[in-house]
C-alpha positions in Angstrom: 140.6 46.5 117.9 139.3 49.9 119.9 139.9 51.6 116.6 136.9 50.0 115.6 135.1 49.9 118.9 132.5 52.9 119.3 133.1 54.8 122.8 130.5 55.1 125.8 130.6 57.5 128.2 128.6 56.6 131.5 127.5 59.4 133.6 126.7 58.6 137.5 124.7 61.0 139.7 125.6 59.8 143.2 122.8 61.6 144.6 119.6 60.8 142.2 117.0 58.1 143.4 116.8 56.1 146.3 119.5 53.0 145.3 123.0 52.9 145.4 125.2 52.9 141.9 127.6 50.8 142.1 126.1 47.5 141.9 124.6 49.1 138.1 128.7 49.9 137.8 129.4 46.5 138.2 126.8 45.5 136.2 127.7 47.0 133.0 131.5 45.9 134.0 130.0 42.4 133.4 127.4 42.7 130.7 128.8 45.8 128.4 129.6 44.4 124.9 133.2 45.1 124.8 133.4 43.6 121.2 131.5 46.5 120.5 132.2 48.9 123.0 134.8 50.7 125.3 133.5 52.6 128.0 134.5 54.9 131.1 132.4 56.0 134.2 132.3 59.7 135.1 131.0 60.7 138.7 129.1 64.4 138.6 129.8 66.4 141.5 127.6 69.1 141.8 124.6 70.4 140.1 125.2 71.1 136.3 128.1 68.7 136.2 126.7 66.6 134.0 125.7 69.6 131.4 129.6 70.1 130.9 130.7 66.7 130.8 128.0 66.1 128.4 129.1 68.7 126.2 132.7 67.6 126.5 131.9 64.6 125.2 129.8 65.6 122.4 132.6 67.5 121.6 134.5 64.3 121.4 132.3 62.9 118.7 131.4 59.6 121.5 129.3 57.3 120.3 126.8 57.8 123.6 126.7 59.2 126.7 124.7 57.4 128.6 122.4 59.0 132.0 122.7 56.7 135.5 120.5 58.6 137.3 116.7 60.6 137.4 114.6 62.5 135.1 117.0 65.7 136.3 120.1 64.3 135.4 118.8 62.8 131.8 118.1 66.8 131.2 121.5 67.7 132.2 123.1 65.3 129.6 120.4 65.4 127.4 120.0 69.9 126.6 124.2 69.2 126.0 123.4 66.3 123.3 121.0 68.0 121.1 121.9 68.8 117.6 125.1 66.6 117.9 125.6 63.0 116.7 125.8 61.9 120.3 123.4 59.9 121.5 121.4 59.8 124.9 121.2 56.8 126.4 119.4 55.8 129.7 119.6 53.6 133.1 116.9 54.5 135.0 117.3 54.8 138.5 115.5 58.4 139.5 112.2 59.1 141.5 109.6 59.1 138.3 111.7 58.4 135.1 109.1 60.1 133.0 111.6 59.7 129.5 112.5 56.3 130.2 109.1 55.1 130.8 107.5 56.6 127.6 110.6 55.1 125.7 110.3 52.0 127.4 113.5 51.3 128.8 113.3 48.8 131.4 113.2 50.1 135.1 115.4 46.7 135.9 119.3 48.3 135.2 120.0 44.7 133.4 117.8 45.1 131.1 118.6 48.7 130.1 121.9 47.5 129.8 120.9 45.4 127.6 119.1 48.2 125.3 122.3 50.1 125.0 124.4 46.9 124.0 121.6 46.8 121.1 122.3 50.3 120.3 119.6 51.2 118.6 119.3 55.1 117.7 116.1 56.9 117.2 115.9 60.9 116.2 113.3 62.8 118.8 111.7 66.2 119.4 112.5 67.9 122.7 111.0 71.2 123.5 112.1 74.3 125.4 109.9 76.5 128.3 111.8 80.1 128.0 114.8 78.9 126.4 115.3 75.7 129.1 115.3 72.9 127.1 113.0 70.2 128.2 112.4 66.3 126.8 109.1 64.8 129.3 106.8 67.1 130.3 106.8 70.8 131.6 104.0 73.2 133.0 102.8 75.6 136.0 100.6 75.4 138.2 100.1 73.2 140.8 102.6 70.3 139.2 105.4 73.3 139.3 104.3 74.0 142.8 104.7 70.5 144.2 107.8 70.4 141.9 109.2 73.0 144.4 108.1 71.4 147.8 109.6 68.1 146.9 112.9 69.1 145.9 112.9 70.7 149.5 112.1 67.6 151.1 115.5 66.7 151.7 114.3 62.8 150.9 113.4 61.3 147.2 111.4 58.5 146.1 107.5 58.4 145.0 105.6 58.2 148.4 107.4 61.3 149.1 106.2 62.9 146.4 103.0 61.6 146.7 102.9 63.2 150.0 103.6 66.3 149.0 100.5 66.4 146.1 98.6 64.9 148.6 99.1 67.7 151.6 100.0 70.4 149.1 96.8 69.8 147.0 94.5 70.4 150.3 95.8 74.6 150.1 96.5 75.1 146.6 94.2 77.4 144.8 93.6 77.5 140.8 94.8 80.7 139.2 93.9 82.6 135.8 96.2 82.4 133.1 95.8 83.9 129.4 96.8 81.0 126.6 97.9 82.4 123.3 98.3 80.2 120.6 98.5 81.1 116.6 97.1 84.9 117.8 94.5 83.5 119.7 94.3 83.9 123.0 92.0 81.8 125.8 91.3 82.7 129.5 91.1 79.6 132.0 91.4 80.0 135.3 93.6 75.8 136.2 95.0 73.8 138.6 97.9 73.2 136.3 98.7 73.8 132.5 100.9 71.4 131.5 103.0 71.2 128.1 104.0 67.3 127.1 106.2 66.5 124.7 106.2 62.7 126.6 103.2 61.4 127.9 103.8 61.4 131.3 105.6 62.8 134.4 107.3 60.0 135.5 105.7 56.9 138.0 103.3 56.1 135.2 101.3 59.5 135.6 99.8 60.3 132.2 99.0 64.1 131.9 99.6 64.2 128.2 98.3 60.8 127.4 98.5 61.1 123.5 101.8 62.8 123.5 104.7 61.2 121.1 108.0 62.6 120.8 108.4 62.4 117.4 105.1 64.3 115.6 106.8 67.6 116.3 103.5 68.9 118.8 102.9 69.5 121.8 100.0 68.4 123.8 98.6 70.5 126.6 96.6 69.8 129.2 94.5 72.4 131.3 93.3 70.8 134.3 90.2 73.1 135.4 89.4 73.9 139.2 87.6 70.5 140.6 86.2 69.2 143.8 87.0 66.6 146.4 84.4 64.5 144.8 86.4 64.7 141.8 89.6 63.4 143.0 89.1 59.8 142.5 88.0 59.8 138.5 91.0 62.0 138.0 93.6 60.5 139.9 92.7 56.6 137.8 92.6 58.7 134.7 95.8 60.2 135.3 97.1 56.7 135.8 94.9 54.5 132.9 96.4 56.8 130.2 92.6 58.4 130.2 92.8 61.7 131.9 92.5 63.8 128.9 88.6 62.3 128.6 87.7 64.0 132.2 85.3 66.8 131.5 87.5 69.2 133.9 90.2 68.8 131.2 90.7 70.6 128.2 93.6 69.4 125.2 94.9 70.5 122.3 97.9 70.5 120.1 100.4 73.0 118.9 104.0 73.9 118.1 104.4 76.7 120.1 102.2 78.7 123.0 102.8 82.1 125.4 101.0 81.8 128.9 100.4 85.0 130.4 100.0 85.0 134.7 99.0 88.0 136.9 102.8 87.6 138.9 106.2 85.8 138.4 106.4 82.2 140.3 107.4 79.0 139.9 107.5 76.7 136.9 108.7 73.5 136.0 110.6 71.3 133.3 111.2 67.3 133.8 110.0 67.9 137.3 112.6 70.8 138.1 111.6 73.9 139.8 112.1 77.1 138.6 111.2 80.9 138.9 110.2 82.4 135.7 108.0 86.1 135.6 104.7 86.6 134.2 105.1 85.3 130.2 106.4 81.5 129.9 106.7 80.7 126.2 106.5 77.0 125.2 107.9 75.6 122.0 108.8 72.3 120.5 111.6 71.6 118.1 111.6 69.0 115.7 114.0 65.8 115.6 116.9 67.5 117.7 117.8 64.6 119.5 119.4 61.8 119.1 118.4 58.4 121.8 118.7 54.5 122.1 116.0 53.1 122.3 114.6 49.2 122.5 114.4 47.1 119.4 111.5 45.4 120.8 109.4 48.3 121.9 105.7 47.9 121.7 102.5 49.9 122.4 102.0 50.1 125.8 100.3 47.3 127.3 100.8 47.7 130.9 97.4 46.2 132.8 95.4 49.5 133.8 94.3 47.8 136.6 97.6 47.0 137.8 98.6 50.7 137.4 95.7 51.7 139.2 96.6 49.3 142.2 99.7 50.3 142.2 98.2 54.0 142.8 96.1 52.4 145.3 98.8 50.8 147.2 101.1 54.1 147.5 97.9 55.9 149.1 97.8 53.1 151.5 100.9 53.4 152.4 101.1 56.9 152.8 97.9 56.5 155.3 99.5 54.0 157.3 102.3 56.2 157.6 100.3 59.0 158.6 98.4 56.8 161.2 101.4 55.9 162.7 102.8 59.2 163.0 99.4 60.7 164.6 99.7 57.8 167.1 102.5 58.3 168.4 101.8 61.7 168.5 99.1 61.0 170.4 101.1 58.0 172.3 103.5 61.3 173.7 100.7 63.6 174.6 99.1 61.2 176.6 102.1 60.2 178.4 102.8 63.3 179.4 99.3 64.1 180.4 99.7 61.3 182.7 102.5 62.6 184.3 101.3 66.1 185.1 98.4 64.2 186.5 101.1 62.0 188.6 102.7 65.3 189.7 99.5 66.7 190.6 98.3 63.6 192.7 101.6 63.9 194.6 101.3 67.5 195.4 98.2 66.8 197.0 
């Protein structure tokens, strides 16, 4: 009988990814529990939707409202569940999936389906940058910056954001910050600062490698200025879970830290941009929310290598794409060339 069923709420972002929905909709149609469960699908409609039907449903004491959708949409639902006996769950279908991934939800929407028929609830930390709740990673610096240029792209998916590190990467310049934490307070001039309170960004990235969302820490990583010839250790550390043992990195752990820059600019949290002014405060709070989570979940055993081809592949990709573009770049100029040289011949 529904009195004893416990009720889902599935929230859809139209927009987020690169697939279409409704084949996930039809999905969980077919593979929901309904022995266990009754369910509705809510659609958001604009940006920040999902923050009020979130709340909405909180409010309504659901069992779970459960994220279709990105690493931008999980925060929407996510900053409305905390501190309430909702629980978060997830179908990843976004760009990175940062959250998912570190949970281990399966990228294959069957199988997350599956994880929320299980419903299994754990109790995590999340943490907030100026007051803007955050559950993966957040930071400034170069991260924020790309953060920025890729939600202008106007197209989503990975080798667009690997585009934009790549070309952005070649003009962006390390700044100074001041890092206070417990009194103290460090100068490093970085490429990025970044607070974890996950272990990655999303794609498999690792920039906070030994992050765990339950020790109530956050681990920072200070990326220091590098060279070219540095690019290829870093950029297999980053994706072998090893980048906090590259000698231009420096880690450590803490509840809470203020970073001090010389001028206002971008920052960013689960891979949003935004604006914040000269002092970002960082904090983590403990065990504020709750998530379902695999039954089956084990330590991460995901072949490095195969992470590291991966890597591999998307560069190649991008170059090929690149190489086509300057060809037929080049394809067009020299047409044209030999046209004003046919116009030339004829006037003589």
């Amino acid at each position: 009988m529904n009195v004893d069923k416990k009720k889902i709420s599935f929230i859809v972002n139209p927009i987020s990814g690169t697939q279409s929905k409704e084949h996930i909709l039809k999905c969980i149609d077919e593979k929901l529990d309904k022995e266990k469960y009754t369910f509705e699908i809510l659609y958001t409609e604009y940006a920040g939707h999902a923050v009020e039907i979130a709340a909405e449903k909180a409010k309504e004491e659901v069992f779970a409202v459960v994220a279709i959708g990105g690493d931008g949409t999980i925060n929407e639902i996510a900053r409305s569940l905390t501190h309430t006996q909702t629980a978060l769950g997830i179908i990843p279908c976004g760009s990175g999936n940062g959250l998912a991934r570190h949970l281990q939800i399966p990228m294959e929407y069957r199988r997350a389906i599956d994880i929320v028929n299980e419903g299994l609830v754990e109790v995590i930390d999340y943490g907030k940058i100026n007051d803007v709740p955050f559950f993966c990673t957040c930071g400034v610096g170069f991260d924020a910056f790309v953060s920025l240029k890729f939600s202008q792209a106007g197209k989503r998916g990975p080798l667009t954001y690997l585009e934009k590190t790549l070309i952005e990467s070649l003009k962006y310049r390390p700044q100074t910050y001041d890092v206070e934490v417990d009194g103290s307070t460090s100068r490093y001039k970085a490429f990025l600062i970044a607070c974890g309170n996950a272990s990655q960004y999303g794609n498999n990235a690792y920039i906070t490698p030994q992050a765990t969302l339950t020790d109530g820490l956050l681990d920072v990583t200070i990326l220091e200025p590098f060279t070219v010839l540095d690019v290829p250790a870093l950029a297999f550390q980053l994706f072998n879970k090893t980048i906090d043992q590259n000698s231009r990195i420096k880690t450590f752990r803490c509840q809470s830290l203020r970073i001090h820059r010389t001028k206002p600019g971008v920052a960013h949290f689960d891979g949003d941009p935004i604006m914040m002014g000269e002092d970002i405060d960082v904090k983590i709070i403990k065990e504020g929310l709750k998530v379902i989570v695999p039954q089956d979940a084990e330590k991460d055993t995901t072949n490095v290598l195969q992470r590291a081809q991966d890597y591999i592949n998307g560069l190649k990709q991008l170059n090929e794409a690149l190489m086509e573009d300057i060809s037929q770049k080049n394809k067009a100029m020299l047409d044209k060339g030999k046209e004003q040289i046919k116009k030339l011949t004829d006037i003589v």
